[in-house]
N, C-alpha and C positions, 0 to 999 in steps of 0.2 A: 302594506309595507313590503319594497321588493326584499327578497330574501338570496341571498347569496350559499351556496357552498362553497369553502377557500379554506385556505392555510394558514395556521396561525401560530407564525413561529416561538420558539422556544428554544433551550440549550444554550451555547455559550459560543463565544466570538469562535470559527471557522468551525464547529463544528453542533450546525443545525439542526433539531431535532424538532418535527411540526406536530401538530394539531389538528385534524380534519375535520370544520366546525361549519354549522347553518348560521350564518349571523347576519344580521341588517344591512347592507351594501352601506350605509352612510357610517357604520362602528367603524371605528379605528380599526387595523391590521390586526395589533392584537388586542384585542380591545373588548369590551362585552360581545359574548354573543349566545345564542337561544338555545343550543343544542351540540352536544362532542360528540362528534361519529366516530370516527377512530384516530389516528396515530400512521404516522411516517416519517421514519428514519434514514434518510439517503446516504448513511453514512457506510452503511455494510452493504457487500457485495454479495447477491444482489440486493436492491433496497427493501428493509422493512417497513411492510405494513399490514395494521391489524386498523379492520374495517365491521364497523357495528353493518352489515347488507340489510337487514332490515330496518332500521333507522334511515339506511341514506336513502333507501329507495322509498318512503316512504316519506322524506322529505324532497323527492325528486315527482311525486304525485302531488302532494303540495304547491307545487310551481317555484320549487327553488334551481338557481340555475347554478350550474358551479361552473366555474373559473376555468381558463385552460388547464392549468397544471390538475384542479381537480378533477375535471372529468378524464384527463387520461389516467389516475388513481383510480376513478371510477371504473371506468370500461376495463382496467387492467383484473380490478377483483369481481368483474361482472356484475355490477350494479345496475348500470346503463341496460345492460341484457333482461336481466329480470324485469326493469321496469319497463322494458320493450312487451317482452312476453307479457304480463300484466295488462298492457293496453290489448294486447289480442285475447285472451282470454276474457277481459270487458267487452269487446266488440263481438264475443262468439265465435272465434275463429279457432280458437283451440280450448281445451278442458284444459282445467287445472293439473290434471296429473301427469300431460304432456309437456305443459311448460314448465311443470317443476323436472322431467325427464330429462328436455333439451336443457337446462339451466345444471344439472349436476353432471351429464356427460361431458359438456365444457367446461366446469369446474374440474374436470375428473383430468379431461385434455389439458388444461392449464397448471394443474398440479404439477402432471409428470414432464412438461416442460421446463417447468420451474426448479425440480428433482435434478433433473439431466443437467440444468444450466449448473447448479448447487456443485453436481459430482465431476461435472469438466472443470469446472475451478478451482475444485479440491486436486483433481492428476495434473492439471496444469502447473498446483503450487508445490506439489510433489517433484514433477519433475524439474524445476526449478532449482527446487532445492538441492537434490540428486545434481545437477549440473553443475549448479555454484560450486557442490563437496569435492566434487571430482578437477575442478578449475583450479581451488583451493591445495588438493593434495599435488597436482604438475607443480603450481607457483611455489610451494614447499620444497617439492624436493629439486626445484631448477637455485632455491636459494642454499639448500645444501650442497648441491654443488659447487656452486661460487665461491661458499662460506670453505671446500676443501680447496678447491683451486685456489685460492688466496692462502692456505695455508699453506700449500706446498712451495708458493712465491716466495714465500715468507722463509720457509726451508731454506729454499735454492739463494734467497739473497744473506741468512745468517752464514750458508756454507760458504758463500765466493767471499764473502765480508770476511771469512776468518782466514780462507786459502791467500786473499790479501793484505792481511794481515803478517799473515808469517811467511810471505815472501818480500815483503817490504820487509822484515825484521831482519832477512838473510841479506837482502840485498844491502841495506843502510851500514856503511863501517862504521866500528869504535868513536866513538869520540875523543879526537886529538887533545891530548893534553899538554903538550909539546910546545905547542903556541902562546900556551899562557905561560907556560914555566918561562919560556925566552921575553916572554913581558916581564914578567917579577923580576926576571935577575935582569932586563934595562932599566928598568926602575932602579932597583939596587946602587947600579952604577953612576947614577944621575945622581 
């Protein structure tokens, strides 16, 4: 029975959450399968995964072959390496206490790579933020401004509206009443 290592999704429409499973090459995607290694979740930055290592690597002596995507899950949590080291330590080429040495200094290397990437993401999102606040408080106060300039428009055009006002009032004469009187009394006489 060839034996497969793959993905076997889960989670909900756009946001995927997988399964890292030994299963039958001929099972459905997700479909039965023999053995849960662990879990990946691409959805947080960087991606989550929790990997059973001694399970996969011991389905990778087995003669199970994983999938692209799983072997680079694999080699990323040092799978592939142990099971490397493993065949030397079969063949005599090194002890055991050396290939579990070189298998934890590079666990050790990959950690703090992974740390560093974790803490550049976190000042990145900081300074982000800091930058937006600061973008935020200029567009504020460029709107406070506007908001007094326009009042003071607002000033200047009540002031000339009233200065024309009561110079239109000086200037307009009386209204004639003189006109209508000499209509009433034509009328009269008609």
């Amino acid at each position: 029975m060839p034996v497969k290592i793959r993905l076997q999704r889960h989670g909900k429409k756009g946001k995927p959450f997988f399964w890292i499973v030994a299963a039958d090459s001929r099972a459905k995607r997700d479909g039965k399968f023999l053995d849960k290694i662990g879990t990946y979740n691409p959805n947080t930055n960087p991606a989550t995964i929790d990997l059973n290592l001694d399970s996969a690597v011991k389905w990778l002596h087995n003669g199970a072959q994983p999938t692209d995507t799983a072997r680079a899950i694999l080699s990323y949590k040092g799978a592939l390496l142990k099971h490397h080291l493993d065949g030397g330590v079969n063949k005599g080429a090194l002890t055991q206490e050396q290939a579990d040495a070189k298998l934890a200094a590079w666990l050790d290397e990959k950690t703090g790579k992974v740390t560093s990437k974790k803490e550049g993401l976190t000042k990145a999102q900081e300074k982000a933020r800091v930058e937006a606040l600061k973008a935020e408080k200029v567009a504020n106060e460029k709107r406070a401004a506007a908001a007094a300039d326009a009042l003071k428009v607002d000033e200047v055009v009540e002031e000339t509206t009233e200065e024309v006002a009561e110079v239109a009032a000086e200037e307009t004469p009386a209204v004639e009443e003189a006109p209508a009187a000499e209509e009433t009394s034509e009328e009269k006489e008609a």
